[in-house]
C-alpha positions as CSV (number, residue, x, y, z in Angstrom):
1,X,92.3,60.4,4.0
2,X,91.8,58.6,0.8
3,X,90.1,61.8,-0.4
4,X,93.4,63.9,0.2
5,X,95.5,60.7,-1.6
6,X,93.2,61.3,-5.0
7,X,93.8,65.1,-4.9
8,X,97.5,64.6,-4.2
9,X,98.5,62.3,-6.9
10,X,96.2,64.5,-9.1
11,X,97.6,67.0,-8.6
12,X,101.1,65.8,-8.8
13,X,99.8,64.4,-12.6
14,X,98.2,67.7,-13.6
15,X,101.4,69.8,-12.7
16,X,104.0,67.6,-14.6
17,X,101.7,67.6,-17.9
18,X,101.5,71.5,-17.5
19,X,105.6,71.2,-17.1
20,X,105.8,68.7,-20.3
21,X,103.3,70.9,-22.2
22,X,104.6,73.9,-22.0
23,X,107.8,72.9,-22.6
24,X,106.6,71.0,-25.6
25,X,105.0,74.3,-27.3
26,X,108.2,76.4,-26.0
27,X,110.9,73.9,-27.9
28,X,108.3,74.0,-30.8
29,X,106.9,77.4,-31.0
30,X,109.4,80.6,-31.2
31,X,107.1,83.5,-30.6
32,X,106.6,86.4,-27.8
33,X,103.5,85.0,-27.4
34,X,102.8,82.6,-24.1
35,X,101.8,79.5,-26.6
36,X,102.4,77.1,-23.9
37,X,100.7,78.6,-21.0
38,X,97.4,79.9,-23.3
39,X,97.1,76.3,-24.6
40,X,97.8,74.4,-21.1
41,X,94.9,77.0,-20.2
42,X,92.3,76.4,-22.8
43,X,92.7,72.8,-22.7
44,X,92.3,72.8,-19.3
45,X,89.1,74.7,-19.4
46,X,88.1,71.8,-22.0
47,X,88.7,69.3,-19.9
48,X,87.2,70.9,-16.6
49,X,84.2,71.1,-18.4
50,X,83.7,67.8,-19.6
51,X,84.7,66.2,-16.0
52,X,81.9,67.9,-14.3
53,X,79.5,67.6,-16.9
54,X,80.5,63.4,-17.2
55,X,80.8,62.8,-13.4
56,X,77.8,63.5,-12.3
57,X,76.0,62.7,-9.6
58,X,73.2,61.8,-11.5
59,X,75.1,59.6,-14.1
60,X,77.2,57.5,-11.9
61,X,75.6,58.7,-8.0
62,X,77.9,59.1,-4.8
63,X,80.6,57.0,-7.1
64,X,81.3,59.7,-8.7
65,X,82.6,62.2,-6.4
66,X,86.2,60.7,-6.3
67,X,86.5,60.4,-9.7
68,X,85.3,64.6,-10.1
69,X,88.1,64.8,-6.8
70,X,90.8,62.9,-8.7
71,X,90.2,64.6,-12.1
72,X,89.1,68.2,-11.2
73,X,90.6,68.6,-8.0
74,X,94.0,67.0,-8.5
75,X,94.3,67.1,-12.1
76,X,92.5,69.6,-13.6
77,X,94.2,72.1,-10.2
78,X,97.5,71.0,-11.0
79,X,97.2,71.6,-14.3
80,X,95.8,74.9,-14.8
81,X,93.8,77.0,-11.9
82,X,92.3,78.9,-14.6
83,X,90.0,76.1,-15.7
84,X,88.5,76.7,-12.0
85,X,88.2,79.9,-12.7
86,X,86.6,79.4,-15.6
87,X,84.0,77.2,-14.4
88,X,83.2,79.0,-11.4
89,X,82.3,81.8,-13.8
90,X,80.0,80.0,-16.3
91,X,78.3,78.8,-13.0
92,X,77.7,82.2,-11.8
93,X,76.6,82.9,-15.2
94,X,74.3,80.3,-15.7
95,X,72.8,80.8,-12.3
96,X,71.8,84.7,-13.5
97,X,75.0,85.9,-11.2
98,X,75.6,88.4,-13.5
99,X,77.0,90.5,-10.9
100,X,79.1,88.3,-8.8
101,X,80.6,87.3,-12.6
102,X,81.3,90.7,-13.3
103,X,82.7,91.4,-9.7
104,X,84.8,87.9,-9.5
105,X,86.1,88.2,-12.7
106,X,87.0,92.1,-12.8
107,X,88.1,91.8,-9.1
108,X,90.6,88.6,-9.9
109,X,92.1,90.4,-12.8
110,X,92.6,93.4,-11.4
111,X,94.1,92.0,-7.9
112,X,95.8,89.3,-9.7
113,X,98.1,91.8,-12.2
114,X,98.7,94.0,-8.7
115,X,99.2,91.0,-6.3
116,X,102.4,89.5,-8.9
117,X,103.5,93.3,-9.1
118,X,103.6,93.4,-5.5
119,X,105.2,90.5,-4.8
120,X,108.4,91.1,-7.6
121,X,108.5,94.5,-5.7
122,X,108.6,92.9,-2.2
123,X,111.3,90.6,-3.2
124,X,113.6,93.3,-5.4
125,X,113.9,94.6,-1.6
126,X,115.6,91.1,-0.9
């Protein structure tokens, strides 16, 4: 249960600094271009990466695992799903998955673009 709690208010943390971020770069930045979303992503993916690299099992041992929980789980989730994403595919990459990258990544792009279409068209029937 106090695993869930740690994801939870993670998330809850991750989501409203993707909400005050984006709304930051929209009120700042007038362009076409998603400035808000792209930077809520790449900073996600920075930070993603440096809470799996710190919290290691080796570095701090089974004391880590609700910190990584709290932070990559909860906040890293609610604040961008593409830092998973990203991760997941280095680790496929560095694990000689070239593959299973190529397939993942492809595959999530491809069903990603035609799942949203889907679902506006679903709902124009509404």
């Amino acid at each position: 249960m106090k695993i869930w709690i740690l994801v939870f208010i993670g998330g809850g943390i991750g989501s409203l600094c993707r909400y005050l971020v984006s709304k930051w770069i929209t009120g700042t930045v007038i362009s076409v271009f998603p400035y808000g979303t792209f930077l809520v992503n790449v900073t996600g993916c920075f930070l993603i990466g440096f809470f799996v690299f710190y919290f290691t099992e080796g570095r701090f041992g089974a004391a880590s695992l609700p910190w990584r929980l709290f932070l990559v789980t909860g906040i890293c989730g609610g604040y961008t799903t593409f830092s998973s994403f990203s991760l997941e595919n280095i680790q496929l990459i560095t694990s000689n998955q070239v593959f299973t990258f190529l397939a993942y990544t492809f595959a999530s792009l491809a069903l990603g673009f035609l799942a949203t279409y889907s679902g506006i068209l679903v709902a124009r029937t509404f």
